[in-house]
MIMARLUM-96162 format. One record per residue: residue in three letters; x, y, z of N, C-alpha, C, O in turn; residue number from 1. Coordinates in pm, whole numbers, plus 50000, padded with zeros to 5 digits. Layout:
BEGIN
{ALA,{X,Y,Z},{X,Y,Z},{X,Y,Z},{X,Y,Z},NUM}
...
This chain:
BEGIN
{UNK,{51286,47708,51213},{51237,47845,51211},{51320,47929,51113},{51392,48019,51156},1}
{UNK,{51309,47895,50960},{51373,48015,50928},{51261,48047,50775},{51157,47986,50750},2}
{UNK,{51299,48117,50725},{51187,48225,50695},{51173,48353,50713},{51262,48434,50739},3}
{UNK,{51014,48379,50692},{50962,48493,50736},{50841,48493,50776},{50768,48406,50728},4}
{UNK,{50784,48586,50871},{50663,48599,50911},{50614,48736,50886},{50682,48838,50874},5}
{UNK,{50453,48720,50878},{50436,48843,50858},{50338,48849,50950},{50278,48744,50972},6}
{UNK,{50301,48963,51018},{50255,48999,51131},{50189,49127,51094},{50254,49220,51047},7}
{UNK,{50052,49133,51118},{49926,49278,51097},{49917,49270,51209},{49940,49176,51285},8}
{UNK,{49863,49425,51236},{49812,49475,51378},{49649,49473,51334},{49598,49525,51235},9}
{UNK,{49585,49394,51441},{49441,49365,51403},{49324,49434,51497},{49205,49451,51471},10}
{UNK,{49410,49472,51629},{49288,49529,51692},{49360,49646,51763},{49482,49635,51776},11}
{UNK,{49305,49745,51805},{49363,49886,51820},{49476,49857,51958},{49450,49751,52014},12}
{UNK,{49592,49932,52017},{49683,49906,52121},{49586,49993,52254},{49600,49964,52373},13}
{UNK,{49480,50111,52200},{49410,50204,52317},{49388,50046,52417},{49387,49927,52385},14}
{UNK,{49374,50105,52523},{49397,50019,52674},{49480,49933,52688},{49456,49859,52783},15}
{UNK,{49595,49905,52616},{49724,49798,52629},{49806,49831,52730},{49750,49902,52814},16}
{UNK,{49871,49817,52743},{49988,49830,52897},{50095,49920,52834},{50141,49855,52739},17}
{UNK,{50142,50008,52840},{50291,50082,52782},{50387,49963,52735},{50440,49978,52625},18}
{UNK,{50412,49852,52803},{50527,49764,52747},{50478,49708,52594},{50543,49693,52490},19}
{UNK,{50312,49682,52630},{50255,49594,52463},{50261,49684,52369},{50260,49637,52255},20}
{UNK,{50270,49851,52381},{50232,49984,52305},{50403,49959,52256},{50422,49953,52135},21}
{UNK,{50494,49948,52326},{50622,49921,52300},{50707,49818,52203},{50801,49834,52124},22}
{UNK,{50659,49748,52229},{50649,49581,52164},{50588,49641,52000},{50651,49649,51895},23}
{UNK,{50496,49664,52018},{50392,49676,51879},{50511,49772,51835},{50579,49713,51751},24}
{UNK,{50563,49905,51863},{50633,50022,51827},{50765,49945,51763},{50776,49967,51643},25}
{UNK,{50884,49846,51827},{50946,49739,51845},{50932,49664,51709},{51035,49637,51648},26}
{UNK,{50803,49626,51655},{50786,49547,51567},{50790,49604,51437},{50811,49541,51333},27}
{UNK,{50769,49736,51446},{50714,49835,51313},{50525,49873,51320},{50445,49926,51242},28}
{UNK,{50519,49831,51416},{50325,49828,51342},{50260,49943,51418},{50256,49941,51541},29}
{UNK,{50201,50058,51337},{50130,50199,51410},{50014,50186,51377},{49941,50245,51457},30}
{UNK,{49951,50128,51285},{49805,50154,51281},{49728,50034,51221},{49768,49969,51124},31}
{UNK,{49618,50011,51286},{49539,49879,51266},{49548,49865,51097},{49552,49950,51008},32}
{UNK,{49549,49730,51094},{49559,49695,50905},{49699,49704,50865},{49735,49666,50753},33}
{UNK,{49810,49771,50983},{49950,49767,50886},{49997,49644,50917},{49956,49589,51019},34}
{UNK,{50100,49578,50826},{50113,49472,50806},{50334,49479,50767},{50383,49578,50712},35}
{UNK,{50413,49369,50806},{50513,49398,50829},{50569,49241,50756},{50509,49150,50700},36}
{UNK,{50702,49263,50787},{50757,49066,50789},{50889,49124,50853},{50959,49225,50844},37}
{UNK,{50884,49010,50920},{50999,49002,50995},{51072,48864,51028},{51002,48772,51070},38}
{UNK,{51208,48844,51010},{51235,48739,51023},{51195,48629,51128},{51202,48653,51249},39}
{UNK,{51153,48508,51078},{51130,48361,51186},{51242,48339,51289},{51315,48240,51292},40}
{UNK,{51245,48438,51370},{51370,48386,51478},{51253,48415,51640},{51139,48461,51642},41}
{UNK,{51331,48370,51748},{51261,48331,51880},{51267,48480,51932},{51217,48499,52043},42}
{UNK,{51313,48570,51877},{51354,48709,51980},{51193,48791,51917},{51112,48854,51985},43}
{UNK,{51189,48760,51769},{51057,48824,51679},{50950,48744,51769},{50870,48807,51839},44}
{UNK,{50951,48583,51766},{50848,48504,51832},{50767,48546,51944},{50646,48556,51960},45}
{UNK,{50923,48581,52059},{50865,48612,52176},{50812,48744,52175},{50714,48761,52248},46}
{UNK,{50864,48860,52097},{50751,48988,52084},{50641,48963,52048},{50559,49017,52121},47}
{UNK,{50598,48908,51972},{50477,48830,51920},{50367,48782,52015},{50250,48821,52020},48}
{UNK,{50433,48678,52098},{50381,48620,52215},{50370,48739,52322},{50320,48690,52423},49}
{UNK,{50392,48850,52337},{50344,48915,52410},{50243,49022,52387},{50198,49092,52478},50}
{UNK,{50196,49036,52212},{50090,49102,52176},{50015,49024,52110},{49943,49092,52037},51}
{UNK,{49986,48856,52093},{49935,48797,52030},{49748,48819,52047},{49664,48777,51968},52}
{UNK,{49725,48887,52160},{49602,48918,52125},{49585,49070,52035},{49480,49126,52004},53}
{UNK,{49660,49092,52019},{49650,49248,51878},{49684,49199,51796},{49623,49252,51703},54}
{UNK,{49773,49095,51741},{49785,49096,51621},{49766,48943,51538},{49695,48853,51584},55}
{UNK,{49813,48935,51458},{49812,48774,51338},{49849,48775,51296},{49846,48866,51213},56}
{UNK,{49969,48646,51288},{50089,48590,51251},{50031,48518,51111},{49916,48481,51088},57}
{UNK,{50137,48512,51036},{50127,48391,50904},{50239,48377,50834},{50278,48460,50753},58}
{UNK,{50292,48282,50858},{50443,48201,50783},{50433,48261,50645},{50339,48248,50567},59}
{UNK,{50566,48341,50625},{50584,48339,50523},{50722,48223,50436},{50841,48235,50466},60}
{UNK,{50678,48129,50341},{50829,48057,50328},{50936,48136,50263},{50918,48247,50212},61}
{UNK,{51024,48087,50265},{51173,48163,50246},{51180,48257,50102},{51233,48367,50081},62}
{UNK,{51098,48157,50005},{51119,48202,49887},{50940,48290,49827},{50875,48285,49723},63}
{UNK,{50922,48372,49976},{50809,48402,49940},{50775,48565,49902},{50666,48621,49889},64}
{UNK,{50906,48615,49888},{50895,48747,49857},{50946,48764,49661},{51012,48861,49623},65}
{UNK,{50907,48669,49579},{50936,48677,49486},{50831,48772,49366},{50826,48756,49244},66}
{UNK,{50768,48855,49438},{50654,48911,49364},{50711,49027,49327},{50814,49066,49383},67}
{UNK,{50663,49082,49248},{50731,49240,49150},{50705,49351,49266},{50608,49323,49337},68}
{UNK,{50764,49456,49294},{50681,49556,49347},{50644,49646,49299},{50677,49681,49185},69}
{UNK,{50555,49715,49386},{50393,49743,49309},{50469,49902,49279},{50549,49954,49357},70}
{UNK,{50419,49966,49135},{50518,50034,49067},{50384,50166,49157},{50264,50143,49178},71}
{UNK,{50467,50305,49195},{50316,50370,49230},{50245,50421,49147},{50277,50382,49035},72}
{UNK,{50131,50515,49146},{50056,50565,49046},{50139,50690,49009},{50209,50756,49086},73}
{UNK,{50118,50708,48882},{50153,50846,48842},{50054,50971,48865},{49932,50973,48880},74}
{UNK,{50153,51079,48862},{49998,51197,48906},{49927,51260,48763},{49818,51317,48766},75}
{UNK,{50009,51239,48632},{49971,51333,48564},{49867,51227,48460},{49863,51108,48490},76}
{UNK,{49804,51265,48368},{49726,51172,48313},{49799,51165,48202},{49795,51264,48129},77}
{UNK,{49901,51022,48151},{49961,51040,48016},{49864,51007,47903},{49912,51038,47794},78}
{UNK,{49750,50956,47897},{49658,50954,47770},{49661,51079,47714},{49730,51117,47619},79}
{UNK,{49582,51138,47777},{49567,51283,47762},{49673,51347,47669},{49643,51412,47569},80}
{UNK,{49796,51324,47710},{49945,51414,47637},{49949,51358,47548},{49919,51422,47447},81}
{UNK,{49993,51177,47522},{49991,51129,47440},{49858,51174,47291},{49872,51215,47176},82}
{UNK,{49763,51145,47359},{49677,51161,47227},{49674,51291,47111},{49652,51287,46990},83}
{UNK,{49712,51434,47225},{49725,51551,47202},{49863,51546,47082},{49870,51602,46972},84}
{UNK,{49955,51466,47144},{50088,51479,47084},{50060,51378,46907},{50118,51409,46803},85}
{UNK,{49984,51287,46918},{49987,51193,46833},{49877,51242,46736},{49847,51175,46637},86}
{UNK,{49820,51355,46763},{49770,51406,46609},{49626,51379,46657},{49564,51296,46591},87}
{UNK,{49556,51440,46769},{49426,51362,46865},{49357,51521,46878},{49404,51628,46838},88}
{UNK,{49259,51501,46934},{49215,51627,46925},{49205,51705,47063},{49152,51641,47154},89}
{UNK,{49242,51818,47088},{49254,51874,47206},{49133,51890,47283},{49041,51855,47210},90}
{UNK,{49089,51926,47396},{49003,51939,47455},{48944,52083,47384},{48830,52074,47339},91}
{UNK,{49012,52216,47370},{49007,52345,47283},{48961,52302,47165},{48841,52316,47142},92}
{UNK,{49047,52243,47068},{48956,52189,46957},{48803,52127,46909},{48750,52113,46798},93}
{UNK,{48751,52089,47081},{48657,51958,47061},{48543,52101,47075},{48448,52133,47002},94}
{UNK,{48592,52160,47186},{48483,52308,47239},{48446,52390,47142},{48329,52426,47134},95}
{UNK,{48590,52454,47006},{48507,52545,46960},{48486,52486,46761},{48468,52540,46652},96}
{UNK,{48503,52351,46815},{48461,52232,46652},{48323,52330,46628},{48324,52434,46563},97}
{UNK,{48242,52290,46674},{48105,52292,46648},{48003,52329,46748},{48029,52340,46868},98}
{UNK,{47860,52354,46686},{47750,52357,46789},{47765,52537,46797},{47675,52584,46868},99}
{UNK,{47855,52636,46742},{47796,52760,46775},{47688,52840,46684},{47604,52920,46725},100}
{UNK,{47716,52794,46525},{47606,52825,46469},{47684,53005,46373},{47618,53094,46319},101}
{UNK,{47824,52996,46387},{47893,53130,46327},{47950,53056,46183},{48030,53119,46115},102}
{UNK,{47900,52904,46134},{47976,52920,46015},{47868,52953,45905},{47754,52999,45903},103}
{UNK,{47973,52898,45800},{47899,52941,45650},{47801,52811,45603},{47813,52691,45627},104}
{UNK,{47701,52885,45527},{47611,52781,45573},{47577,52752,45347},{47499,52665,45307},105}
């Protein structure tokens, strides 16, 4: 048993017993779909075994957290600045280009 497991909460805790609402709280998991890892030892096991109808287990192996993490989104739109900055045409520019009918003809 060594490793990791990862453990989702799959079906809601409403009508569980206070101890399984505890257990789940215990594990990390608040809302259906969240998903956790916790080490492969018998103390994680046996919490497990006492909410195994809420949730689903799946071995993770030792060397299984080798993935990048996920960078978050940014809020501002950098195209936008960039293009403006790089000699692009502004949104103001694009509005009063053309289509009013005030030039020289």
């Amino acid at each position: 048993m060594n490793g990791q497991i990862k453990i989702t909460l799959r079906r809601s805790a409403i009508g569980s017993t206070p101890k399984q609402r505890a257990v789940l709280r215990g594990l990390g998991l608040r809302r259906i779909n969240s998903s956790v890892l916790r080490p492969d030892d018998s103390a994680i096991r046996g919490m497990v075994r006492k909410v195994i109808h809420l949730v689903e287990v799946q071995e993770v192996p030792a060397g299984g957290g080798s993935r990048e993490p996920r960078v978050p989104a940014r809020r501002c739109l950098p195209d936008r600045q960039a293009g403006a900055a790089a000699g692009g045409e502004s949104r103001d520019e694009v509005k009063t280009a053309g289509g009013r009918g005030d030039e020289a003809a």
